[in-house]
N, C-alpha and C positions, 0 to 999 in steps of 0.2 A: 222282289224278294221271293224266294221259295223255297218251301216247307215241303218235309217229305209225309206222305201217305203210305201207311203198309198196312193189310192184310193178310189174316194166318189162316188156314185152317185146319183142324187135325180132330183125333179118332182117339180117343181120352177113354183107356179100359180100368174099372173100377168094380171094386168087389159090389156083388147086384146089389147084395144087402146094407151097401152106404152109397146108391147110385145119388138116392136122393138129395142129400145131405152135401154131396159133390157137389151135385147140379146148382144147388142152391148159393153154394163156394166161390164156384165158375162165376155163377152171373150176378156177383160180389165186384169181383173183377171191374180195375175200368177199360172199358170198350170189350168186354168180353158178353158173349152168348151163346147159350145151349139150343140147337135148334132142335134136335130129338136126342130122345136115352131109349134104349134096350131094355128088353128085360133082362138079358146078360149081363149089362152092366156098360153098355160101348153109350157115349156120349159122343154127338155130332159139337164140335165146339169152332165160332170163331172168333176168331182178337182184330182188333183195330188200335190202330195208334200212329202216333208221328213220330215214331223213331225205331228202329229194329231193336235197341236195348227192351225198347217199354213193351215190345213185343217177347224178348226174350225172358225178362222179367217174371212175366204174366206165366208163360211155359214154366219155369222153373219153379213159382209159385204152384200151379197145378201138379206137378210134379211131388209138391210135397206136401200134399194133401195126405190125411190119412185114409186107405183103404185106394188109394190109387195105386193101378197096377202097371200100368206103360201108360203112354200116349206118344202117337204119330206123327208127325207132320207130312199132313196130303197136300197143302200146296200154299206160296206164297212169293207176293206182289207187293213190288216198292213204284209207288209212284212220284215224279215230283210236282205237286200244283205248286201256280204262280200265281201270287196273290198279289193284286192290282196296289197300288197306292192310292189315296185316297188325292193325295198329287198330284198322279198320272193325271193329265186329260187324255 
């Protein structure tokens, strides 16, 4: 059987004065993380998940956060793992 793998990660611009409050939002999020914020307001964000919707989700979600101003997407990866059966010998 195999299950997909996808990673996101993108550049989340937010008024400076609700960066935190964002941040806090983001990593609300399931499989989401802020790895830095700005003092401008730019958040390093990235998503995991097993399915590109649950990914899209999560964007659209940030997207409508209040005091969010854009976010980018810098790059992203579908992988497929194969996960053994407990069957398999």
């Amino acid at each position: 059987m195999t299950q997909e793998y996808h990673v996101t990660s993108l550049v989340v611009h937010a008024a400076p004065s609700q960066a935190n409050v964002i941040s806090k939002a983001i990593e609300a999020l399931p499989g989401a993380e802020v790895h830095a914020t700005s003092p401008e307001g730019k958040l390093v964000v990235t998503l995991e998940g097993s399915t590109q919707r649950a990914i899209l989700d999560n964007v659209e979600a940030i997207n409508a956060l209040n005091g969010v101003l854009s976010s980018s997407l810098i790059y992203h990866q579908s992988e497929q793992e194969q996960q053994v059966s407990e069957e398999t010998p």
